[in-house]
MIRO-669151 format. One record per residue (C-alpha): residue number from 1; residue in one letter; x, y, z. Coordinates in steps of 0.1 Angstrom, whole numbers, plus 5000, padded with zeros to 4 digits. Example, Ala and Ser with C-alpha at 12.3 -4.5 7.8 and 13.67 -1.06 7.14 Angstrom:
<recs>
<rec torvo="1" marro="A" xx="5123" yy="4955" zz="5078"/>
<rec torvo="2" marro="S" xx="5137" yy="4989" zz="5071"/>
</recs>
This chain:
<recs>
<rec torvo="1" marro="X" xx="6739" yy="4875" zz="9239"/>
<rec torvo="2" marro="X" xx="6714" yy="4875" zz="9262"/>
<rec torvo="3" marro="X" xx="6682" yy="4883" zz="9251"/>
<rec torvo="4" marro="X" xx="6662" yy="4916" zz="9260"/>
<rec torvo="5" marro="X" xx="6691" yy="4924" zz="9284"/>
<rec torvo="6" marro="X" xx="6707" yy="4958" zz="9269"/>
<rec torvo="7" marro="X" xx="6737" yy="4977" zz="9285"/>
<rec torvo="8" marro="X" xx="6715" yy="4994" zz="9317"/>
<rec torvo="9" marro="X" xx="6704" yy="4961" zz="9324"/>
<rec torvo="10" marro="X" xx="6733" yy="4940" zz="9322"/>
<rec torvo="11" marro="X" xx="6753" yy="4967" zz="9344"/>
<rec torvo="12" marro="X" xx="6724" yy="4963" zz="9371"/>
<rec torvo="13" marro="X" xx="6725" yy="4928" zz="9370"/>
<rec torvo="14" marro="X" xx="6761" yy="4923" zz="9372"/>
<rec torvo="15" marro="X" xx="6763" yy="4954" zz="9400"/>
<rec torvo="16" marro="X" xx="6728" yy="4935" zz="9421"/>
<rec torvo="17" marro="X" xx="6746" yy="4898" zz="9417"/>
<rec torvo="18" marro="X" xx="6785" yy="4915" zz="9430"/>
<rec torvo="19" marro="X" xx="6807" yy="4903" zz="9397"/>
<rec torvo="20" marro="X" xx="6792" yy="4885" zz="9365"/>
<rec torvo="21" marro="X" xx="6807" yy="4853" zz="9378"/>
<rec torvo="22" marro="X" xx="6773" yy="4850" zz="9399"/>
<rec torvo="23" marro="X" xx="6750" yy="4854" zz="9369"/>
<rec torvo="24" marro="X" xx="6763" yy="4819" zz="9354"/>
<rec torvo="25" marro="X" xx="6768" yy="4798" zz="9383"/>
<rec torvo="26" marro="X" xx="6751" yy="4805" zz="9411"/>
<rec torvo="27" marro="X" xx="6731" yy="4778" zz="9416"/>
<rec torvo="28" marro="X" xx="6702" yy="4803" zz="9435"/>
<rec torvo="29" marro="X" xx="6700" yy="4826" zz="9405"/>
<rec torvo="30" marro="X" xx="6670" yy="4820" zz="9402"/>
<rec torvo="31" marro="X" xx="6658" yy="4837" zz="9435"/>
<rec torvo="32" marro="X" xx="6682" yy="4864" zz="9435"/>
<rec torvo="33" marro="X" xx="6673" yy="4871" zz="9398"/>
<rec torvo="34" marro="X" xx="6635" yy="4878" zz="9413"/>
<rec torvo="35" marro="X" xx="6647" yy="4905" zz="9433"/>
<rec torvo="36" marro="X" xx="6662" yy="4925" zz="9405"/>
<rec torvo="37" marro="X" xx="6642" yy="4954" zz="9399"/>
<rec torvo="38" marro="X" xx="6633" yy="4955" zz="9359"/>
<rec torvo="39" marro="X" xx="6643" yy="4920" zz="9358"/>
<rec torvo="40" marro="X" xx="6606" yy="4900" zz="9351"/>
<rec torvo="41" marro="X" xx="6601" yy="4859" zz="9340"/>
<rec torvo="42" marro="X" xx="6608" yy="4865" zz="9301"/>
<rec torvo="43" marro="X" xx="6641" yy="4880" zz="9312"/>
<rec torvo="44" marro="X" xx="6645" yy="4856" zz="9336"/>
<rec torvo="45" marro="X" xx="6644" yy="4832" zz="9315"/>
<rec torvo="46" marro="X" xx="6666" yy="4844" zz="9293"/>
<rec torvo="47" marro="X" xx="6693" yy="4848" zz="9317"/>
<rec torvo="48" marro="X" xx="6693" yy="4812" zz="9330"/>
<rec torvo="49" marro="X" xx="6689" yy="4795" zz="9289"/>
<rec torvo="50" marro="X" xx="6713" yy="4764" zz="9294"/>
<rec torvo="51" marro="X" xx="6729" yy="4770" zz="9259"/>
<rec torvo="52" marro="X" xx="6741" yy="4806" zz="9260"/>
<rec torvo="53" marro="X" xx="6773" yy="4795" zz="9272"/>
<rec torvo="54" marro="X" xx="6777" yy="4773" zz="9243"/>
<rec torvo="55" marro="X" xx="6771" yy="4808" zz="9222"/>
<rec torvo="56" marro="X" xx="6796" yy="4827" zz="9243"/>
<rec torvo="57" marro="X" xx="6821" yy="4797" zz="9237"/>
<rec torvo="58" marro="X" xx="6816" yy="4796" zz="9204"/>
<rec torvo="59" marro="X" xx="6821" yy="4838" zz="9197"/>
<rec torvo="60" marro="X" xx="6852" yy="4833" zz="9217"/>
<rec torvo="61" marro="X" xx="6866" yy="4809" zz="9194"/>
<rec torvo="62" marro="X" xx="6860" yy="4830" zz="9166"/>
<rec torvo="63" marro="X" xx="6878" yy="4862" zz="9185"/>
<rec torvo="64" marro="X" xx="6908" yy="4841" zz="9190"/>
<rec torvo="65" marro="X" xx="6907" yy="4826" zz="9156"/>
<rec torvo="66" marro="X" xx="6903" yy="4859" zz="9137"/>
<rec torvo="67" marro="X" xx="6927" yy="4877" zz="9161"/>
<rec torvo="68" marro="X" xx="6903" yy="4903" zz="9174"/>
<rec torvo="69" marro="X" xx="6901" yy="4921" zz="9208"/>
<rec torvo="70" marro="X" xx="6873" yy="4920" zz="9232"/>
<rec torvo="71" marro="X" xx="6872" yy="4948" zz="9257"/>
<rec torvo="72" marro="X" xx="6846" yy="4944" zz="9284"/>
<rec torvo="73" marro="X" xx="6834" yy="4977" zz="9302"/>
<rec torvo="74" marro="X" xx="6854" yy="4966" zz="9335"/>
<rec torvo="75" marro="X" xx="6882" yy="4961" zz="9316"/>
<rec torvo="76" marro="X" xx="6915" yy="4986" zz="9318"/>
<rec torvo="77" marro="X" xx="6912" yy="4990" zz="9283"/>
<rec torvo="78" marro="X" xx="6876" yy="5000" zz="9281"/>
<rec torvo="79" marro="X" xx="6878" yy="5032" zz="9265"/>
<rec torvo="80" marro="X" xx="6874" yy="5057" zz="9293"/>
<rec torvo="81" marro="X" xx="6852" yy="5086" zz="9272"/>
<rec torvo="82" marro="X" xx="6827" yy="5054" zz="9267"/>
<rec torvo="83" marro="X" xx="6826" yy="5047" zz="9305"/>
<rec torvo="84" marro="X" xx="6805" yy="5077" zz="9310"/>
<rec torvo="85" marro="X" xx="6776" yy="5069" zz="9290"/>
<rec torvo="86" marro="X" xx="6755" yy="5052" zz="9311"/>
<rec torvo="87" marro="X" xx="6742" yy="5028" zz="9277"/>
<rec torvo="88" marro="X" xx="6778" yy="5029" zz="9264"/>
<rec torvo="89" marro="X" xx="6781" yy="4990" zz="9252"/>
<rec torvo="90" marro="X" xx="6789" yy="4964" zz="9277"/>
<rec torvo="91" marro="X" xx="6814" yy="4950" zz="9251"/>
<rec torvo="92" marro="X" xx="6831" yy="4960" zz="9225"/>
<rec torvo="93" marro="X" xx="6850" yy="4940" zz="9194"/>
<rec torvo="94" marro="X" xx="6879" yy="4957" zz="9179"/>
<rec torvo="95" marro="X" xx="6900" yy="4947" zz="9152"/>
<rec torvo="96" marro="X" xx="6934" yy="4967" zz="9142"/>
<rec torvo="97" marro="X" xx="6961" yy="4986" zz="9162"/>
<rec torvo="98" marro="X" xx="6928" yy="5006" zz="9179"/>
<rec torvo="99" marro="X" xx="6940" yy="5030" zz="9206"/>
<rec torvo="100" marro="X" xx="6909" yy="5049" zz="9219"/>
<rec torvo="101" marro="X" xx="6927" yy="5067" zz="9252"/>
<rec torvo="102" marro="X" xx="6948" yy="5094" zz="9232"/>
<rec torvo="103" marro="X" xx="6942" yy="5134" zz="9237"/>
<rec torvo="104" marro="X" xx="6920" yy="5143" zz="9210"/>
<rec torvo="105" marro="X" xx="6893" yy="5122" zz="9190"/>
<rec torvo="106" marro="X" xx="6868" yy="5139" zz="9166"/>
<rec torvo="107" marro="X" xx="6839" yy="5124" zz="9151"/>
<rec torvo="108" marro="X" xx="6830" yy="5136" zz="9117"/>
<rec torvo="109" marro="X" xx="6794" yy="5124" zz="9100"/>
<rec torvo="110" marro="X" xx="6775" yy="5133" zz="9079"/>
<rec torvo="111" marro="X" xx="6753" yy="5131" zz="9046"/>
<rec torvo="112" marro="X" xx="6755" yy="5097" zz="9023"/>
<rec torvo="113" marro="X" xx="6754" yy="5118" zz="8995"/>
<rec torvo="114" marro="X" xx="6779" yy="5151" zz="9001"/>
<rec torvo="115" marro="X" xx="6778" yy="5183" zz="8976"/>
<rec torvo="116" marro="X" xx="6819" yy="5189" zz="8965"/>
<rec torvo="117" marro="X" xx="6818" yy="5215" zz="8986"/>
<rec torvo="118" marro="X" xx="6809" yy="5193" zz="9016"/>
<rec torvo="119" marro="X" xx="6836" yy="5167" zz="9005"/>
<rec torvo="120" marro="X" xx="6860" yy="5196" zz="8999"/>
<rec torvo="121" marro="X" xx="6850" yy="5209" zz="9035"/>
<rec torvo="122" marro="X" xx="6854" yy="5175" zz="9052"/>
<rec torvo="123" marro="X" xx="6892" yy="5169" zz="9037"/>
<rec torvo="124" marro="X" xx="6901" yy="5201" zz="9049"/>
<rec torvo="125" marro="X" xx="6889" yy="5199" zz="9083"/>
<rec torvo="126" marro="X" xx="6910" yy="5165" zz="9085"/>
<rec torvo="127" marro="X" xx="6939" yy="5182" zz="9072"/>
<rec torvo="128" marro="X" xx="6936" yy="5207" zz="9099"/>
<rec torvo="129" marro="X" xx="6930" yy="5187" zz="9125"/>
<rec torvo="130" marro="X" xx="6962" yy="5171" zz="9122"/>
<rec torvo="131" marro="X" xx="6976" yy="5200" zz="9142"/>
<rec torvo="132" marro="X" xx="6968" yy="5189" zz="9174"/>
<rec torvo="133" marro="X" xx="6971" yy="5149" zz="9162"/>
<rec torvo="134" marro="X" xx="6933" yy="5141" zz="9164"/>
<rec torvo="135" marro="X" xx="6924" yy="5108" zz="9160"/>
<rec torvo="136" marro="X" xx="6890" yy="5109" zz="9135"/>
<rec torvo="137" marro="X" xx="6863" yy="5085" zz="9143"/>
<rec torvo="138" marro="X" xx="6833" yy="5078" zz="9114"/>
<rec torvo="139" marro="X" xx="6810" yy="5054" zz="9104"/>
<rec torvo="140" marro="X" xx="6828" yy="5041" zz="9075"/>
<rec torvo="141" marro="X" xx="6796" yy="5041" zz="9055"/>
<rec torvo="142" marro="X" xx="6789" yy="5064" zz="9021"/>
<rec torvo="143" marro="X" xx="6798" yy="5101" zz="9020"/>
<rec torvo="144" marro="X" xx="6814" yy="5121" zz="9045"/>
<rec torvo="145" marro="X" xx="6821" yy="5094" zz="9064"/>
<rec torvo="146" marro="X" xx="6841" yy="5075" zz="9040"/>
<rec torvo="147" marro="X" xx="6863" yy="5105" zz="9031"/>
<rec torvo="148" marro="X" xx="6871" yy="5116" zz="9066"/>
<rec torvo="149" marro="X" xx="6884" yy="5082" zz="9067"/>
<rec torvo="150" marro="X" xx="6906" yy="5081" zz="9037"/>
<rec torvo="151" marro="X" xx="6917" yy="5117" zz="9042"/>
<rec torvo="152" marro="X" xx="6929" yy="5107" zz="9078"/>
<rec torvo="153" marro="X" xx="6947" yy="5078" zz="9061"/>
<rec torvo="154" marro="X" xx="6962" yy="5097" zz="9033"/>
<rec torvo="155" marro="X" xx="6977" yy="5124" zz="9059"/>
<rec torvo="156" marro="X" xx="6988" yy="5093" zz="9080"/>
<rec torvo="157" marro="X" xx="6961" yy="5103" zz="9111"/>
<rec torvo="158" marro="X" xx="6950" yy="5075" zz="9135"/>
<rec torvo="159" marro="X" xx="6914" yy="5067" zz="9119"/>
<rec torvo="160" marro="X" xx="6886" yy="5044" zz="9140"/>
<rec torvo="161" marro="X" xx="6860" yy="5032" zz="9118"/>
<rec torvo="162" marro="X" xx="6825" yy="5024" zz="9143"/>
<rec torvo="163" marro="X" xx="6805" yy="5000" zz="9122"/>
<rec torvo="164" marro="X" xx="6770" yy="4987" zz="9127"/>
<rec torvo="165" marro="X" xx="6774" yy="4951" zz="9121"/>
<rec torvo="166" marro="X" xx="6797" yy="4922" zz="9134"/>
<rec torvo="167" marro="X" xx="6834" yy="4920" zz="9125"/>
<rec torvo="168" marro="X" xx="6831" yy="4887" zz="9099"/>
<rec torvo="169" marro="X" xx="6820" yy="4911" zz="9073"/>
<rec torvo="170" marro="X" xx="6821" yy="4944" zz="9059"/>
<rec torvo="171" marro="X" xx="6793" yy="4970" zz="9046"/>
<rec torvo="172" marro="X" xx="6797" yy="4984" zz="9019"/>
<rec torvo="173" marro="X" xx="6819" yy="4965" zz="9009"/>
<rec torvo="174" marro="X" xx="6837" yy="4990" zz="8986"/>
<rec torvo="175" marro="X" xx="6854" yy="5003" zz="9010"/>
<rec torvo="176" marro="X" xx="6870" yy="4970" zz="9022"/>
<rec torvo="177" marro="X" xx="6907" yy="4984" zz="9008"/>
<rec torvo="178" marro="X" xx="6901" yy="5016" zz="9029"/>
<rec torvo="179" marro="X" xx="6895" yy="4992" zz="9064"/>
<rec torvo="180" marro="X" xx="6921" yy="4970" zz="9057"/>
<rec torvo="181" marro="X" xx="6945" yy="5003" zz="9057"/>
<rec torvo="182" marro="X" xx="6924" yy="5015" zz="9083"/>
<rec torvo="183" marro="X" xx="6939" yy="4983" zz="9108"/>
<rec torvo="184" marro="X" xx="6974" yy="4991" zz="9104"/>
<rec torvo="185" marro="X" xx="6963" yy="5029" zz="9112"/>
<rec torvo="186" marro="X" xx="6935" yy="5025" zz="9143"/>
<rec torvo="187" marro="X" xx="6911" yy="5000" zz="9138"/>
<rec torvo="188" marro="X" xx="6876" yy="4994" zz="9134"/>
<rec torvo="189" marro="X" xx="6853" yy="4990" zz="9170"/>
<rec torvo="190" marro="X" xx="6818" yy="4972" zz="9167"/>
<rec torvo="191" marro="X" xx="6797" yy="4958" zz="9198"/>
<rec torvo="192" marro="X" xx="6779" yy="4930" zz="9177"/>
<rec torvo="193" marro="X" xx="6789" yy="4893" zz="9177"/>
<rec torvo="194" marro="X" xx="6798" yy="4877" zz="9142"/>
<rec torvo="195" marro="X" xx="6768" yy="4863" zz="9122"/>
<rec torvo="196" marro="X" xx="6748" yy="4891" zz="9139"/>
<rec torvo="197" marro="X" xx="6721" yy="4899" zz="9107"/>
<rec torvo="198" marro="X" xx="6719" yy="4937" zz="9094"/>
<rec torvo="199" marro="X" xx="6690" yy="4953" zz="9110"/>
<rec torvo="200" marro="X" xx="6679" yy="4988" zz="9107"/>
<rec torvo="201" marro="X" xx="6683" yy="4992" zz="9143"/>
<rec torvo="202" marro="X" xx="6721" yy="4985" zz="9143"/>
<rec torvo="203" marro="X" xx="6727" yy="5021" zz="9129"/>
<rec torvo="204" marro="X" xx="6711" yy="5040" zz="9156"/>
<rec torvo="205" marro="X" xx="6727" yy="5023" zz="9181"/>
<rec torvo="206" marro="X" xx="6760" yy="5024" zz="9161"/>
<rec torvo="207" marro="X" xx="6760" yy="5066" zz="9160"/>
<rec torvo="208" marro="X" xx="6763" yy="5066" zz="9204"/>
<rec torvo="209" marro="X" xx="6797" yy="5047" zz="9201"/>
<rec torvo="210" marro="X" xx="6808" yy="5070" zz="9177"/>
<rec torvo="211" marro="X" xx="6798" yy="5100" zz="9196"/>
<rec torvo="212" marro="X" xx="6806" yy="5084" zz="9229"/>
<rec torvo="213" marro="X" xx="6839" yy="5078" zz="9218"/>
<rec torvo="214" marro="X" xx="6852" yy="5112" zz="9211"/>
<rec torvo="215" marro="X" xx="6857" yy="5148" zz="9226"/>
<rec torvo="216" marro="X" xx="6836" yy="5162" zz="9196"/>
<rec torvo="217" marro="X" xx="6816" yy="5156" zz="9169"/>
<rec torvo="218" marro="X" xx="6812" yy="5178" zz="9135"/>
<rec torvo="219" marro="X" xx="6785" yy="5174" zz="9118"/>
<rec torvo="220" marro="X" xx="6798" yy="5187" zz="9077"/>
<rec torvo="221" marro="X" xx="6765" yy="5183" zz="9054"/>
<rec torvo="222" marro="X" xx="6731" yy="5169" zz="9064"/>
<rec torvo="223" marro="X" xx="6692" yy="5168" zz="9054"/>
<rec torvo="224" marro="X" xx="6666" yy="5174" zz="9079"/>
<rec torvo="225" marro="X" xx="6670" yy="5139" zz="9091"/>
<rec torvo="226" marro="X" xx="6692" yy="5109" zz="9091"/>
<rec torvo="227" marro="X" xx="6719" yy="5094" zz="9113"/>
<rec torvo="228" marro="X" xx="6740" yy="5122" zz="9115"/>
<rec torvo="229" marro="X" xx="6715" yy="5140" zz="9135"/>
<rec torvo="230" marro="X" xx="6712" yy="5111" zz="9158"/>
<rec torvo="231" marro="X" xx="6746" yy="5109" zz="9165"/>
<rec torvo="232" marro="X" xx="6749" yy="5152" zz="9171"/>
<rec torvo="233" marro="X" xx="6720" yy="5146" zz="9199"/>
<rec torvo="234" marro="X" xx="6736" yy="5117" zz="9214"/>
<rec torvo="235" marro="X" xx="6765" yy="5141" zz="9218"/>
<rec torvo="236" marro="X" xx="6750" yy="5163" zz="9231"/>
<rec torvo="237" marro="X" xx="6734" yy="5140" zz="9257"/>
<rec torvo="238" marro="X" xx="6768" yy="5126" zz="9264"/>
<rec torvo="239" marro="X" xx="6773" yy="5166" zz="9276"/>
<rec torvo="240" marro="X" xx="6800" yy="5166" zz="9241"/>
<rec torvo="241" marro="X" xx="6807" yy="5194" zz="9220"/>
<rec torvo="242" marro="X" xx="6791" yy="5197" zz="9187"/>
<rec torvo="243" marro="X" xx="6798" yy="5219" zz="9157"/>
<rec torvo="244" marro="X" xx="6780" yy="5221" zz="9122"/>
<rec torvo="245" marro="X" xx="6790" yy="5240" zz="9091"/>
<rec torvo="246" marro="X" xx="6764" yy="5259" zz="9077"/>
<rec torvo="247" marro="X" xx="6750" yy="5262" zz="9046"/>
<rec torvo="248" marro="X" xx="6728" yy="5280" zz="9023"/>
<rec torvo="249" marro="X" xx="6691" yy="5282" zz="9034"/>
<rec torvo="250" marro="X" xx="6680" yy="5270" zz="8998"/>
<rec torvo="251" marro="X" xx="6702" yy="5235" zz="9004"/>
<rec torvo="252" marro="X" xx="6688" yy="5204" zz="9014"/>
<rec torvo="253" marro="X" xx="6716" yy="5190" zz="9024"/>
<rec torvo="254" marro="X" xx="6728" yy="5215" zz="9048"/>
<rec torvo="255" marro="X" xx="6688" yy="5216" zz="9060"/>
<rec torvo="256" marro="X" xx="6703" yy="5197" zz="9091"/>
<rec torvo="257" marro="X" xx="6734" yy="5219" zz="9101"/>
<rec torvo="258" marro="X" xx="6717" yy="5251" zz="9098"/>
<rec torvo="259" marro="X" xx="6689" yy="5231" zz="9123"/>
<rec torvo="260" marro="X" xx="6717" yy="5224" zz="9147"/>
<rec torvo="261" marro="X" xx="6730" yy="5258" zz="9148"/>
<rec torvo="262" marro="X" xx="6694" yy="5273" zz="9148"/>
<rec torvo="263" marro="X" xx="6683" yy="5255" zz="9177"/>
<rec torvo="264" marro="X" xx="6720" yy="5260" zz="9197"/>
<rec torvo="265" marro="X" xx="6724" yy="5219" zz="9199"/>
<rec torvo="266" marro="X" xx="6755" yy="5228" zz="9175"/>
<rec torvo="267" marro="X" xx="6785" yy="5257" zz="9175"/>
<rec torvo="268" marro="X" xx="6791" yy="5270" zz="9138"/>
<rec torvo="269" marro="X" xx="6824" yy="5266" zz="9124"/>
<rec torvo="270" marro="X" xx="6842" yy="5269" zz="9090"/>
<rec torvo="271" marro="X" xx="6874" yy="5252" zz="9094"/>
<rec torvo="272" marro="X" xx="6896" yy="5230" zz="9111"/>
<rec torvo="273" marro="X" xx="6910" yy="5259" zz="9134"/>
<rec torvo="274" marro="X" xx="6874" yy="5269" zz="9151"/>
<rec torvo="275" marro="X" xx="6876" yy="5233" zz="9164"/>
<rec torvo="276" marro="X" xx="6907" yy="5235" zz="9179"/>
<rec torvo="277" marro="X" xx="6904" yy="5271" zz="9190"/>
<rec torvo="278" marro="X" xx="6867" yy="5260" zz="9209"/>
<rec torvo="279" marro="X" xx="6883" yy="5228" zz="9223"/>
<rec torvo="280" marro="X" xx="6911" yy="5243" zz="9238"/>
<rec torvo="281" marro="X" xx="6935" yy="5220" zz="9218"/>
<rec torvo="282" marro="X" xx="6959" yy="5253" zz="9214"/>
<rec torvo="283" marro="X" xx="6994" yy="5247" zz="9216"/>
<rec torvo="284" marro="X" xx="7009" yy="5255" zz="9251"/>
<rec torvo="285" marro="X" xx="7035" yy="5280" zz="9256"/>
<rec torvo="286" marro="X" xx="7064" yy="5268" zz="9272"/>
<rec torvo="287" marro="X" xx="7070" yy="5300" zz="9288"/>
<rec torvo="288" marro="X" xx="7045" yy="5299" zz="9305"/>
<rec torvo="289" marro="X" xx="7047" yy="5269" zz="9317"/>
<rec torvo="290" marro="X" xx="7080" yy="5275" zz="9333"/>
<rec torvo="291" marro="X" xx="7061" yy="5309" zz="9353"/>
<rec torvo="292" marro="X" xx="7032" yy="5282" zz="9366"/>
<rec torvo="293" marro="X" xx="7056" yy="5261" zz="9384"/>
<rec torvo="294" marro="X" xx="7071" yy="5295" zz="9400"/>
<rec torvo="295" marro="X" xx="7035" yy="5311" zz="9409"/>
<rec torvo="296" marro="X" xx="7018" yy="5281" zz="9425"/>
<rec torvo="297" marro="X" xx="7045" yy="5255" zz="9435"/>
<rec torvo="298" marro="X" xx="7030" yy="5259" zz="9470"/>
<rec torvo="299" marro="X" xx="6999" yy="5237" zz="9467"/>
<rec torvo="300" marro="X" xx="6985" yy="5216" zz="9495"/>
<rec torvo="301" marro="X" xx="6987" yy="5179" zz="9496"/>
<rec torvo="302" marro="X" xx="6957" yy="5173" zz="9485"/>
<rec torvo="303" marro="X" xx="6956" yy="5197" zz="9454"/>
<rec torvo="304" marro="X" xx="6989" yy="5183" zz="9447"/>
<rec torvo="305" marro="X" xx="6977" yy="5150" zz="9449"/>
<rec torvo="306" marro="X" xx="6948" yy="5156" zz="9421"/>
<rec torvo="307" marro="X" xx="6980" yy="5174" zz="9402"/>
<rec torvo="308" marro="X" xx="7003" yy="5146" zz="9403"/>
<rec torvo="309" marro="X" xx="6972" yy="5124" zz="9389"/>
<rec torvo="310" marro="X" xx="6963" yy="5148" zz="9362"/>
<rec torvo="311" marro="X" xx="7002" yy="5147" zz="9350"/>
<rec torvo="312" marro="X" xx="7007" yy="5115" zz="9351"/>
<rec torvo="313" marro="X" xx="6976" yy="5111" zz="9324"/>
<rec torvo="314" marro="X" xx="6972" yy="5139" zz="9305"/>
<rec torvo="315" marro="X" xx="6935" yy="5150" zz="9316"/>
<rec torvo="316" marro="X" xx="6910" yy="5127" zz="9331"/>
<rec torvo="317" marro="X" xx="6874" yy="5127" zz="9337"/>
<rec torvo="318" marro="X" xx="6861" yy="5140" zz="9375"/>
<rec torvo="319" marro="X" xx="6855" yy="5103" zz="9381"/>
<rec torvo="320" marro="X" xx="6882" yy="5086" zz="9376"/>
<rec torvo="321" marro="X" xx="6900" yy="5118" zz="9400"/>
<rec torvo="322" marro="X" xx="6880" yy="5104" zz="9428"/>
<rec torvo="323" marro="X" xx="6884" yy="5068" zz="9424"/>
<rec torvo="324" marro="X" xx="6925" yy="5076" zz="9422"/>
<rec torvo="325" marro="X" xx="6925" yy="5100" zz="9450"/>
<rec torvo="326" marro="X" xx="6904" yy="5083" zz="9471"/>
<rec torvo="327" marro="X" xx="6888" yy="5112" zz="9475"/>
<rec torvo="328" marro="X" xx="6845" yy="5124" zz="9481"/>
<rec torvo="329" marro="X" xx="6836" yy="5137" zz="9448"/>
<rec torvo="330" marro="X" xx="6824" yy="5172" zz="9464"/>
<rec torvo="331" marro="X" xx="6859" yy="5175" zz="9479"/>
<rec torvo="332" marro="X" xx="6879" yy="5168" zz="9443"/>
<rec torvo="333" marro="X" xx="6853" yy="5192" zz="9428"/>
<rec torvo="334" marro="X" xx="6860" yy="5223" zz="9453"/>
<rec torvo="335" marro="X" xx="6901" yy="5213" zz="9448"/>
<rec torvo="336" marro="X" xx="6895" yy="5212" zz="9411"/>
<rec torvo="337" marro="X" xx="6882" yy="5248" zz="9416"/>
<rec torvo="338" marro="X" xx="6902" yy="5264" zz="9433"/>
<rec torvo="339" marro="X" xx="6929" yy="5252" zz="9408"/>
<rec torvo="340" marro="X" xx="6912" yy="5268" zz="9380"/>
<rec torvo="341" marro="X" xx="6910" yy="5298" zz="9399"/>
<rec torvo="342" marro="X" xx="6946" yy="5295" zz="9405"/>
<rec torvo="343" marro="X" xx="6955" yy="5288" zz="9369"/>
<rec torvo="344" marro="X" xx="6965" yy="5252" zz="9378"/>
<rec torvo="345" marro="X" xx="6941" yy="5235" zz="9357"/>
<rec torvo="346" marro="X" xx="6912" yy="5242" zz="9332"/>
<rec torvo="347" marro="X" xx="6883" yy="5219" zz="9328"/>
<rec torvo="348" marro="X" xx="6875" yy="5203" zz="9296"/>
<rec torvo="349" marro="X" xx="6840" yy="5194" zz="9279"/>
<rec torvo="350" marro="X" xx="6826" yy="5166" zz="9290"/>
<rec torvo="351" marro="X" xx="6841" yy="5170" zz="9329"/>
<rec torvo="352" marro="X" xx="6877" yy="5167" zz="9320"/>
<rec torvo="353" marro="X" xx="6906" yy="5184" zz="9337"/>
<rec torvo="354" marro="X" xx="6941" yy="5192" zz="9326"/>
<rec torvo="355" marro="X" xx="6970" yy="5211" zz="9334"/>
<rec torvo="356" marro="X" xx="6977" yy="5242" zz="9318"/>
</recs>
């Protein structure tokens, strides 16, 4: 709530002061504040405002009365994908049964206004994504994002709706049945306070949860511009796969896709299957599974360390393999390697590992 303080900012202060206690009651704030690089007398100012408290109070009675969840980015339940993005949002209000830390989460966007085809494409790329139990992450607005939600639903997939306004209302608000089915089936995530007023800049802003929050993003129909675009470059920034259907040269709304692909910011696909097949998400043989604990049961304490870890979660980011082994990130990275050259593990997208 503090003014002209975004989510670089706000981790700088709160890293410079040691906690975020400091920021709201130390009493010498003032000086420590001026030392802050980035941190001028308008922001200042803002920082140290005697009512923003009052604010904070105020939201937090709303939370509790409306039976929402806050999840601050120090929090356990952060979402971990988000915690990479270095202007991922400091917090985030969800509403719903919203688990965020499963295997697989695909972001599917696209045009307001789809072609049949594109809406055809989009169900079946839901349907087939239910294969390797993909949660599907959208906008919740018009068009492709509104039927990758109520495909999800329909085929009873976990569905996260990322909307660009507070959680006291809904826009559009036809599709108020779809989130209230959407809450007993993942949730709906926003990083703005209730009463915050629709602003065009919201959207923008909206499109790097969604692509911070998942492995992927598929972009189905799109014009030469528009948020969809937004949210494949964000993607891309986030160093996340992204994947376009194309389209004929003559149609404007596959003008964006065919860009994407064009310019190698975006891997063509035509189904459901080239996601999974690019992703790695195959099915494991259990065969060979059995022959990988023969070959390399023999590790060395420390490999087997970053083993038991990976295990224990599933796959995890290089990161968070450092800060549970306690180990210097070039050391985890030359185990990491010589794992995948012993067919141990295989790295992800986005600097995840997993067992094979």
């Amino acid at each position: 709530m503090l003014k002209g303080i975004g989510p670089v900012n706000a981790r700088n202060l709160v890293a410079y002061c040691g906690g975020v206690d400091a920021l709201f009651t130390d009493k010498k704030l003032k000086n420590t504040l001026e030392k802050v690089p980035g941190i001028g007398p308008k922001l200042i100012a803002s920082i140290t405002e005697k009512g923003i408290l009052l604010k904070a109070e105020q939201e937090l009675a709303y939370v509790r009365k409306h039976h929402l969840r806050m999840h601050f980015y120090l929090d356990p339940d952060y979402p971990q994908r988000l915690k990479h993005a270095e202007d991922a949002p400091v917090l985030l209000y969800s509403k719903g049964q919203l688990v965020t830390d499963v295997e697989h989460m695909v972001a599917i966007v696209g045009t307001r206004t789809p072609t049949e085809q594109g809406k055809r494409l989009c169900v079946d790329l839901v349907e087939g994504l239910k294969a390797c139990n993909a949660t599907i992450i959208s906008g919740l607005a018009y068009g492709i994002d509104i039927v990758a939600h109520r495909t999800a639903l329909k085929n009873d997939m976990p569905t996260i709706g990322c909307v660009a306004h507070g959680l006291d209302r809904l826009y559009p608000g036809e599709h108020a049945n779809t989130a209230k089915e959407m809450l007993e089936h993942g949730g709906l995530v926003s990083e703005l306070p209730s009463s915050s007023p629709f602003a065009p800049g919201n959207f923008p802003a909206r499109n790097r949860i969604i692509a911070g929050l998942s492995d992927c993003t598929v972009v189905v129909e799109s014009g030469p511009k528009g948020g969809s675009l937004i949210t494949a470059d964000i993607a891309s920034s986030y160093d996340r796969e992204v994947f376009a259907y194309p389209g004929r040269p003559t149609d404007a709304r596959s003008e964006g896709c065919n860009k994407l692909i064009q310019q190698n910011k975006a891997a063509l696909i035509s189904n459901a299957q080239d996601v999974i097949t690019m992703m790695e998400w195959l099915p494991k043989k259990k065969k060979k599974a059995h022959v990988q604990v023969a070959l390399f049961g023999d590790l060395m304490p420390d490999e087997q360390t970053l083993v038991d870890i990976i295990k224990a979660r599933g796959s995890l980011h290089i990161d968070d393999l450092c800060v549970q082994s306690k180990m210097a990130q070039g050391k985890v990275a030359g185990l990491l390697l010589n794992l995948e050259f012993s067919g141990v593990v295989r790295s992800l997208p986005g600097k995840m590992y997993a067992l094979n």
